[in-house]
C-alpha positions in Angstrom: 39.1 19.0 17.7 36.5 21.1 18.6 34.5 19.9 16.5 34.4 16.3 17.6 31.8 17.6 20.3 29.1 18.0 18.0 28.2 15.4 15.7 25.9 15.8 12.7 23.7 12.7 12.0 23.6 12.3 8.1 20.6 11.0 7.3 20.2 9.5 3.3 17.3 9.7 1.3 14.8 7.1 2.1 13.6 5.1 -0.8 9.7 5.5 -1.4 7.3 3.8 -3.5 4.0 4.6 -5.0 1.2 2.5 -5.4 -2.4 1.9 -4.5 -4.3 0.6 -1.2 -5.5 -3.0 -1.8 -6.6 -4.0 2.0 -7.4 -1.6 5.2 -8.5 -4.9 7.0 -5.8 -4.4 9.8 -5.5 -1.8 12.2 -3.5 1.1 11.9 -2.1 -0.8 8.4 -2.3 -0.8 5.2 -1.5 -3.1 2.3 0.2 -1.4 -1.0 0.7 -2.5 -4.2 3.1 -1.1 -6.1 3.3 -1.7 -9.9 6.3 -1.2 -12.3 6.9 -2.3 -15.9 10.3 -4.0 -17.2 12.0 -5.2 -20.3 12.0 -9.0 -20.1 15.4 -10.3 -20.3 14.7 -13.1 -23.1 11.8 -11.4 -24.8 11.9 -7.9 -24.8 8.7 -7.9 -24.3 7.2 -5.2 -21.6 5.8 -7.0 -18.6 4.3 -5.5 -15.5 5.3 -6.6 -12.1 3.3 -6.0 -9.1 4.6 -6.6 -4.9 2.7 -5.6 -2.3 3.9 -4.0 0.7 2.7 -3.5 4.0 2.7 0.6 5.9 2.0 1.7 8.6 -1.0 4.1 8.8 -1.1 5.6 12.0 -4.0 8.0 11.5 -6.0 5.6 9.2 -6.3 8.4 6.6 -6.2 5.8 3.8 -9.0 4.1 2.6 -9.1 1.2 -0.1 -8.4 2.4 -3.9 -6.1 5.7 -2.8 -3.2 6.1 -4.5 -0.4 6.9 -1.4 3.1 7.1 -1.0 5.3 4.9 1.0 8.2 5.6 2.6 10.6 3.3 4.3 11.4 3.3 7.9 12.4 1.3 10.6 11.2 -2.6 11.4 7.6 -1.7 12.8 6.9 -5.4 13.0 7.4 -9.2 11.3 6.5 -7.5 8.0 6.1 -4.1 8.1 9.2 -2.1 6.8 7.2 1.3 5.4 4.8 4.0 6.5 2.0 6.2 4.9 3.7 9.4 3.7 0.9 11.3 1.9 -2.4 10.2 0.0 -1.4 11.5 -3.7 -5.2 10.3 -4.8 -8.2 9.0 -3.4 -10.6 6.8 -4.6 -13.8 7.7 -6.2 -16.4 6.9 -3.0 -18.5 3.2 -4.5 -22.2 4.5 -3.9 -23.5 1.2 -5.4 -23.3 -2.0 -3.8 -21.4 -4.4 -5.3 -23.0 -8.0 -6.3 -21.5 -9.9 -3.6 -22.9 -8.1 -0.8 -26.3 -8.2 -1.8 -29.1 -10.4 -0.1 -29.3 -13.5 -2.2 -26.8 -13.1 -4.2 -24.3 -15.3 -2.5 -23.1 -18.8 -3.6 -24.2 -21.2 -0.5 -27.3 -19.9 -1.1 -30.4 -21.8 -1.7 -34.0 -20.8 -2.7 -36.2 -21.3 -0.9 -40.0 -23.1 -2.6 
């Protein structure tokens, strides 16, 4: 009975995903989507299924396009069940600017005569 004083606290593994950063828009979160492919059921067919998931990224470390890992934890909020374990990849740094945010190219936009 000695041993009843001293309790060990077995932890399991914690299930953890890999995927890549589709929004940094919030702060201190990320949003991850994580691929996989399956057999379909009726068609054998190989499809790809995609959910997103939202982590917590304390030290804002990720940017958008990284390819991270996420591993669950405890509820940090209404939907966030995961935080930022490592960035496995990052994204190649977009020097150009992309169509959208250049001047005139938007679609309310009129020209002027």
């Amino acid at each position: 009975m000695a041993d009843s004083g001293q309790r060990e606290l077995q932890t399991g593994q914690r299930a953890q995903k890999v995927g890549t950063v589709v929004s940094t828009k919030m702060n201190k979160t990320i949003v991850v989507e994580v691929r996989r492919r399956m057999t379909h059921r009726l068609y054998r067919r190989i499809v790809t299924r995609r959910k997103k998931f939202y982590a917590h990224d304390e030290k804002e470390v990720a940017r958008l396009g990284d390819e991270v890992r996420i591993v669950e934890c405890r509820p940090l909020s209404k939907s966030k069940r995961w935080r930022l374990a490592t960035v496995i990849r990052q994204a190649a740094a977009a020097d150009e600017e992309s169509p959208k945010t250049r001047a005139g190219a938007g679609r309310g936009e009129q020209k002027s005569k």
